[in-house]
KOLBA-17195 format. One record per residue (C-alpha): residue in one letter; x, y, z. Coordinates in steps of 0.02 Angstrom, whole numbers, padded with zeros to 5 digits, always signed. Example, Ala and Ser with C-alpha at 12.3 -4.5 7.8 and 13.67 -1.06 7.14 Angstrom:
<pts>
A+00615-00225+00390S+00684-00053+00357
</pts>
This chain:
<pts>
X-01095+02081+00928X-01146+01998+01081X-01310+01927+00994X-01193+01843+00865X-01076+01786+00996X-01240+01705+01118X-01309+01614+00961X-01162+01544+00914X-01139+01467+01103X-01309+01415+01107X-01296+01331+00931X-01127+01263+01012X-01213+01177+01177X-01348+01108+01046X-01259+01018+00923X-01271+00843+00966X-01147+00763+00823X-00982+00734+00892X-00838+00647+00792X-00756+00511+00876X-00573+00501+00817X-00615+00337+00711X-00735+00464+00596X-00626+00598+00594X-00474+00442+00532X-00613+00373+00410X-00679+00511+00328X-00489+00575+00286X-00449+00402+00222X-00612+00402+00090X-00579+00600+00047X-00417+00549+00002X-00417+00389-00089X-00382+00383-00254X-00531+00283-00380X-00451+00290-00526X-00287+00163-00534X-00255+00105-00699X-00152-00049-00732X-00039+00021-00811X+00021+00116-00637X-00005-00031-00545X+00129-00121-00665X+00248+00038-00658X+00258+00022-00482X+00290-00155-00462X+00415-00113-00579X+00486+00027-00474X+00492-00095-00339X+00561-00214-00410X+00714-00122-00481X+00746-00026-00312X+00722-00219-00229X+00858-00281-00356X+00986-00121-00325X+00982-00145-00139X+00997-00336-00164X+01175-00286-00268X+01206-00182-00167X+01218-00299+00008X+01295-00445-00106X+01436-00311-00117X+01457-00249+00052X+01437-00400+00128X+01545-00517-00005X+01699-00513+00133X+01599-00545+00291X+01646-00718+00352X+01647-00808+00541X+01803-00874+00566X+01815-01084+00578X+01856-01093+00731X+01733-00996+00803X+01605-01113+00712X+01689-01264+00778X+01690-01211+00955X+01591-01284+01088X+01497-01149+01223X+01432-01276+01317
</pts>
């Protein structure tokens, strides 16, 4: 037991390769990314977009359809 546990140190103190955060973020990225995008995704989520885009566009025209400054706040001078 003690053998195993003094190799492992010593193989510990002698490895030289040490991963800066940057490799540790870069390797993550590659290991994750995704090769094979089709059009045909790429157009189904521009579509997705789009129609969530559109909804939330309707859907301020509404809320915000009786949201005025009064005139004579507009025609008042601060200064």
């Amino acid at each position: 037991m003690n053998a195993s546990l003094a190799s492992l140190a010593a193989t510990a103190t002698t490895d030289t390769t040490t991963n800066t955060f940057s490799d540790i973020i870069k390797n993550s990225v590659i290991d994750n990314f995704v090769s094979d995008i089709s059009i045909s995704k790429i157009l189904i989520t521009l579509g997705v977009a789009f129609l969530i885009g559109y909804f939330i566009y309707l859907l301020y025209k509404r809320v915000f359809s009786g949201v005025f400054i009064p005139k004579a706040l507009t025609s008042r001078s601060w200064a």
